[in-house]
C-alpha positions, 0 to 999 in steps of 0.5 A: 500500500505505502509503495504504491502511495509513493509509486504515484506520489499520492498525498497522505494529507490530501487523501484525509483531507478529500475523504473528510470533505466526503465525509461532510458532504453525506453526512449534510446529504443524509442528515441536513442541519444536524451533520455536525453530530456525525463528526461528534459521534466519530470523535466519540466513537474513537474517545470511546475505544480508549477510554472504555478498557480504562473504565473496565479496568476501573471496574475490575478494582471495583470488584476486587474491592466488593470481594474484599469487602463482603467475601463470599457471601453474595457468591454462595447464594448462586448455583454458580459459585465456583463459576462465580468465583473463577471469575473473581480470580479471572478479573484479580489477572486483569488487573495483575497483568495490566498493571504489568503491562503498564509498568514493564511498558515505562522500565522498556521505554525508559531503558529506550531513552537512554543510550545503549547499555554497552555504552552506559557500560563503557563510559562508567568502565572508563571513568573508573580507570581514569579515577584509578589511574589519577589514584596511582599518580597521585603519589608521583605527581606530589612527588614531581611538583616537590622536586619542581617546587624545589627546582624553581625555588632552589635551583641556584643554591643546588647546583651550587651545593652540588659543585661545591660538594664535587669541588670538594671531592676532588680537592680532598682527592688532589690533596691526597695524591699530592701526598702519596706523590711525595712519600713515593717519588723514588719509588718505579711501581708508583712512576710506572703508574703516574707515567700511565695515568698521564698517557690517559689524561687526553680522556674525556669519557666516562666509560673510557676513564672506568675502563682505566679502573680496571685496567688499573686494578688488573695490572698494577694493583698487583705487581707487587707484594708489598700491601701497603705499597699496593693499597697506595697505588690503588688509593692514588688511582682511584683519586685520579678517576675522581679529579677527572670524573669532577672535571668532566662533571664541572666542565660538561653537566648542562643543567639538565644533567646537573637536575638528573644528578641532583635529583636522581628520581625526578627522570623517573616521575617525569617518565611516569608523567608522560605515561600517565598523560599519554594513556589518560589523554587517549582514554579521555579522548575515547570517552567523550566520543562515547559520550557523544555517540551516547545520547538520550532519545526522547522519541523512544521514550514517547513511542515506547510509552505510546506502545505500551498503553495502546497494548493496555488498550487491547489487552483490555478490550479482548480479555474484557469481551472474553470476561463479559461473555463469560458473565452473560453465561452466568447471568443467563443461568441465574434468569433461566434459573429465576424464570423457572421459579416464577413459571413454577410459583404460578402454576401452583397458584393455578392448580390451587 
């Protein structure tokens, strides 16, 4: 039907508009002045068929309510008590289920309006991890802003404190091997050694002047017997690896070096910041299009709230016809029944 409407771009409005002016012409034509009461009975006609199950409905409680009020005394004086009392239970289902009719209809349209629920699902999830992702930062992120507040505040006076303390180290070990370079000056292990680390003084890496250690203690460390000599050697060794490791320290560390160094955790944090920002910004990202794509229908509500009472609506029409037959049926067996009474009390009046 609806493609043949569109096949040949027939009008919807113009068809009710053309058959209610058919509908005005007969109704003038067959009832002159009082046409006006055709359209009246149609409206009603039709307020008729929604408003009529509710008033059933209505009854049905109603009857509920005499049943709970006087019980079975006015069942009992009937030939049809059983009968009588199947209906009561008949119309105590009615209800039952009319009454779930209407309120899975408003749980169905409202789940309706709301976005789907794997959406719903997923916007809570993500929210929970980024709440638990904040949780787990929280700790790094006090931390970080300490060190920055530190830094910003501070910076100066650490970097100061930390060359003095570097300056120190290497004065504490020049001073040192100035004083094994006396005590042993004639002595050809420890001119062996000097002549070596002068060779190495063009070094200006760190691994290059760590692999000197080794070497060191590989090789002259243990070319002679005499421990103390030994323990000497090994002493102005390790100072020279100082006083070059301070030189290069002084010499080469930018500030963000001298940061590291100084603040040895603050690499650390700053990686789990960038973590932290990077998976969060992406999650972030991920739940607002969620919520864009999670919107709430109105339309759904309405149409599931229409379904729902125009299913209340027939529900009641077909289980209420079903119900009033059946109480003609016993309406009917009561008249046979009093009609029998009566046809008997008058025959006996005759006979007397």
């Amino acid at each position: 039907m609806f493609d043949l409407i569109d096949q040949y771009e027939i009008s919807i409005v113009w068809i009710l508009i053309i058959a209610v002016l058919i509908l005005a012409g007969f109704s003038y034509w067959f009832t002159k002045d009082k046409f006006g009461y055709t359209f009246l009975g149609i409206l009603r006609i039709i307020a008729s068929i929604i408003y009529s199950p509710l008033l059933y409905f209505k009854n049905c409680f109603i009857s509920l309510t005499r049943f709970g009020e006087k019980g079975d005394s006015e069942l009992t004086e009937s030939k049809q008590y059983l009968l009588s009392k199947i209906l009561i239970i008949t119309e105590w289902f009615v209800v039952l289920i009319g009454v779930f009719i209407i309120s899975s209809g408003i749980v169905t349209s409202w789940n309706s309006f709301l976005p789907p629920k794997y959406l719903r699902d997923q916007i809570q999830g993500a929210e929970k991890y980024i709440h638990s992702l904040d949780s787990t930062f929280q700790f790094a992120k006090t931390n970080l802003e300490r060190l920055d507040n530190d830094w910003s505040n501070k910076k100066d006076q650490l970097i100061k404190n930390f060359n003095d303390e570097r300056g120190r180290n290497r004065s504490a070990a020049e001073n040192e091997n100035n004083t094994i370079a006396t005590q042993l000056s004639s002595n050809t292990s420890f001119q062996d050694l000097k002549n070596y680390l002068d060779q190495k003084n063009y070094l200006t890496d760190k691994n290059s002047i760590e692999y000197t250690r080794t070497d060191l203690e590989n090789y002259f460390y243990y070319s002679t017997a005499d421990e103390n000599l030994r323990s000497s050697l090994k002493k102005y060794g390790n100072n020279w690896i100082t006083i070059k490791l301070s030189n290069i320290d002084l010499s080469n560390y930018s500030e963000v070096d001298l940061r590291n160094v100084i603040q040895p955790e603050y690499t650390n944090l700053k990686y789990q910041e960038s973590n932290y920002n990077s998976e969060v910004g992406g999650i972030k990202t991920n739940l607002e299009n969620m919520k864009t794509e999670a919107k709430y229908s109105f339309k759904s509500l309405l149409l599931g709230l229409l379904i729902t009472f125009l299913t209340f609506v027939f529900y009641m029409w077909f289980l209420g016809l079903l119900l009033e037959m059946i109480f003609l049926m016993v309406d009917l067996a009561s008249n046979v029944k009093k009609i029998r009474s009566n046809l008997e009390s008058k025959l006996l009046e005759k006979k007397e």
